[in-house]
C-alpha positions as CSV (number, residue, x, y, z in Angstrom):
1,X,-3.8,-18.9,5.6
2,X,-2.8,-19.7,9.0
3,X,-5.1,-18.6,12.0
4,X,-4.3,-14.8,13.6
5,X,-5.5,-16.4,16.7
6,X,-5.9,-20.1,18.3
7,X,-7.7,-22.1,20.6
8,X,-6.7,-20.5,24.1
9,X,-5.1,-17.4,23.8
10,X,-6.8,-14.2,25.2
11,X,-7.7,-11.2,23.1
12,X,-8.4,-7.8,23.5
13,X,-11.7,-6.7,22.1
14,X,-13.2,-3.3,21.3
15,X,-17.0,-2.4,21.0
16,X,-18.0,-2.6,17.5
17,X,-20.1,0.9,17.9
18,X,-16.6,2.5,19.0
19,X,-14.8,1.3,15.6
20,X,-14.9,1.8,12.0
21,X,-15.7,-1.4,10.3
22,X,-13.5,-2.5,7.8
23,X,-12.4,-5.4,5.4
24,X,-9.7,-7.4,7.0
25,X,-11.3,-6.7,10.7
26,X,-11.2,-9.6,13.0
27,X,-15.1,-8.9,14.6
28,X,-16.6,-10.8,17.2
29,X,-19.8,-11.9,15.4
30,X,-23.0,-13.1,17.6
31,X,-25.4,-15.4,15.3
32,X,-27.9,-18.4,16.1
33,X,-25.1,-21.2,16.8
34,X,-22.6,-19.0,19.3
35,X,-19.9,-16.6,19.2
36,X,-17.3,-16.6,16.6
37,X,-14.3,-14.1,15.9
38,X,-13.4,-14.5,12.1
39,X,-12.3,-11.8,9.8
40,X,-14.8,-9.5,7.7
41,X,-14.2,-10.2,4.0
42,X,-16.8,-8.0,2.6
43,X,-18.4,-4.5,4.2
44,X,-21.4,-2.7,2.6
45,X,-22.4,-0.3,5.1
46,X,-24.9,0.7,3.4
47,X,-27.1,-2.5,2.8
48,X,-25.7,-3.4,6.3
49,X,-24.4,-6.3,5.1
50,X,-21.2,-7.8,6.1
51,X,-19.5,-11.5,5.4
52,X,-17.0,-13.3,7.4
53,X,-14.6,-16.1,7.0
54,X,-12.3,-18.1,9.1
55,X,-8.4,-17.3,8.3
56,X,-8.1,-21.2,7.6
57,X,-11.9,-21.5,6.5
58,X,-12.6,-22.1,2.6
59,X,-16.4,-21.0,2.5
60,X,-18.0,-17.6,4.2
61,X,-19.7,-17.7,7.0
62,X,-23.8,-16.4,6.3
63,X,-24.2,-12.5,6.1
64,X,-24.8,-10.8,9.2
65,X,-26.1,-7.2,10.2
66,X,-24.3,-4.2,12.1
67,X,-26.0,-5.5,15.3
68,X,-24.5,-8.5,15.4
69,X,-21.4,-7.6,15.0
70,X,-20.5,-6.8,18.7
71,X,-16.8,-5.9,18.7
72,X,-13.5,-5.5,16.8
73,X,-10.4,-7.9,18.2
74,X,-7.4,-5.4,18.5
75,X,-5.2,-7.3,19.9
76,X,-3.9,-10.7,21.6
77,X,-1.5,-11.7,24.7
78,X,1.7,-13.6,22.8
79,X,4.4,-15.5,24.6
80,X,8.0,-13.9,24.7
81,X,10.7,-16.0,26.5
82,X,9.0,-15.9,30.3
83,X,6.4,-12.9,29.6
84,X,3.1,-12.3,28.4
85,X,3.3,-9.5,25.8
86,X,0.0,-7.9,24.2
87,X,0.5,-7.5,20.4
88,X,-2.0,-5.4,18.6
89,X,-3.3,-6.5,15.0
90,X,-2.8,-3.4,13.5
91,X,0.7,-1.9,13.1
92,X,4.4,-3.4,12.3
93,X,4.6,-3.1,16.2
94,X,2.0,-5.9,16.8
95,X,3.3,-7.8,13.9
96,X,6.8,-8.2,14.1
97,X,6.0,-8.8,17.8
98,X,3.6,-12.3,16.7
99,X,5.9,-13.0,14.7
100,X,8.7,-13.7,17.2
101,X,6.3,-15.6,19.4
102,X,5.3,-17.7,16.6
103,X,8.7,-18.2,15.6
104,X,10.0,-19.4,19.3
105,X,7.5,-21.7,19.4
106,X,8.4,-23.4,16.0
107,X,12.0,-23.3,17.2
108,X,11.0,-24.6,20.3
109,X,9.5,-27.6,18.6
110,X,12.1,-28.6,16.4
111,X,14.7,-28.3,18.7
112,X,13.3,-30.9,21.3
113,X,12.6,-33.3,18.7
114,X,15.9,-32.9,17.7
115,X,17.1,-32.7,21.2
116,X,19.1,-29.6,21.2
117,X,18.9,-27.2,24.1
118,X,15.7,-25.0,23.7
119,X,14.2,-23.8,26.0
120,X,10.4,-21.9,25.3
121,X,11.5,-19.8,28.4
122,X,14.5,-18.8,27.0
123,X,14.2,-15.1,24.8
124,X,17.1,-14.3,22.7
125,X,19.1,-10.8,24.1
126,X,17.8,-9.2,20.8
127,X,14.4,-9.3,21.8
128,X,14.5,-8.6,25.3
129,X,13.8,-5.1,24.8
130,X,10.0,-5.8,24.1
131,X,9.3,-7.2,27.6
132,X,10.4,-4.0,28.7
């Protein structure tokens, strides 16, 4: 699976104690080594226990506790054409609107290495609406 986020871009968290924890959360998680935001792949609320994963990763990370969990990433600043856009990571809004920044900047990489006129800055009339 590819990442929800990379190296760089900004997201939007929300305090764990405001949100209702669920599998398929991207938390930000607090342990021994650091900070890490990976998605919650198992929830028992009741033992407090709770596993996370890396979207790319191929083992879970060690079980943490509700206290360490600190917040809940609801959304991320994306690239369209010239403008910073904040997509959530809940809704079709959020996702069709990741999924045209994703897709400009694969088209934006295949064109220059095929050197046809591309330009990253350039967002197509049928998507200018979301800038709006």
């Amino acid at each position: 699976m590819s990442s929800a986020i990379r190296d760089g871009e900004m997201v939007y968290v929300k305090r764990a104690s405001e949100a209702r924890l669920r599998r398929g959360d991207i938390v930000l998680v607090k342990t021994e080594p650091g900070f890490r935001l990976h998605r919650l792949i198992y929830v028992d609320p009741i033992r407090d226990v709770f596993i996370t994963r890396g979207d790319s990763g191929s083992q879970e990370d060690a079980p943490v506790g509700r206290d360490q969990i600190l917040g809940v990433a609801v959304a991320k600043d994306v690239r369209l054409g010239t403008r910073m856009v904040r997509a959530s990571f809940r809704g079709l809004g959020g996702s069709f609107l990741r999924m045209a920044a994703r897709s400009q900047s694969i088209i934006g990489k295949f064109s220059s290495r095929l050197g046809l006129p591309w330009h990253r800055t350039t967002l197509p009339r049928s998507l200018r609406f979301l800038t709006r």
